[in-house]
N, C-alpha and C positions, 0 to 999 in steps of 0.2 A: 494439533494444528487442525484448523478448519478453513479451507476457504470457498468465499462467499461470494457471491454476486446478486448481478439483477438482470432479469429479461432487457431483450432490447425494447426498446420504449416501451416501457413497465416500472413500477415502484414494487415490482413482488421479489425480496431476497432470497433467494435459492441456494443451497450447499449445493458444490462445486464434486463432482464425484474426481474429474482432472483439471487441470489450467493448464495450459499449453502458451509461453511466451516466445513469440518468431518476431527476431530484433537480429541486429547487427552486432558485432562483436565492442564496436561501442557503445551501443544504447545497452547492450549488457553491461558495461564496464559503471555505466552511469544506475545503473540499476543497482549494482552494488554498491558502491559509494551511497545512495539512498539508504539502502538498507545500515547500512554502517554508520549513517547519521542519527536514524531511528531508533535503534539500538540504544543510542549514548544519550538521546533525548530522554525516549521513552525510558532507560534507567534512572536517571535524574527525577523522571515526575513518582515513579515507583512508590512512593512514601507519602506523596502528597495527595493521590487521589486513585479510585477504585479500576479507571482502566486513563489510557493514553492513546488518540491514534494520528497519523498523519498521513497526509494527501503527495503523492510525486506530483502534483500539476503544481501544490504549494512550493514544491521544494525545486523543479528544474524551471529555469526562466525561458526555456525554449517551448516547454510545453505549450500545446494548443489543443482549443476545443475541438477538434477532430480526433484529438488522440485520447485512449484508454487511461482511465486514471488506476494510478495502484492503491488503493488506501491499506494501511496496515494497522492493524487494532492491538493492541496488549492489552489484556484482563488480570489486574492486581492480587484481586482478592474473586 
């Protein structure tokens, strides 16, 4: 596992040496459920192309530009 980011107002992606997420016991709950989505999508495309990724602003309808987005990548091959 690698995770990745990007400076604040900057396009340069940097490996993440920690991530540290400070949420509420429900934007965790919702957090998981995301991931559990991902999971079942991202298995599904496994066969049909070389990686998969998705966006939490895509997937919560509460989401707003102010808040942090999570993207999740899978690498097939």
């Amino acid at each position: 596992m690698k995770v990745c980011g990007y400076e604040l107002e900057n396009e340069n992606f940097v490996t993440l040496r920690e991530a540290s997420i400070v949420c509420s016991m429900e934007e965790l709950s919702k957090i998981i459920a995301f991931l559990e989505f991902v999971r079942d999508k991202h298995e599904k495309a496994m066969s049909k192309t070389d990686f998969c990724h998705s966006h939490y602003q895509d997937w919560d309808i509460k989401w707003k530009p102010e808040n942090t987005d999570l993207i999740v990548i899978s690498k097939f091959k």
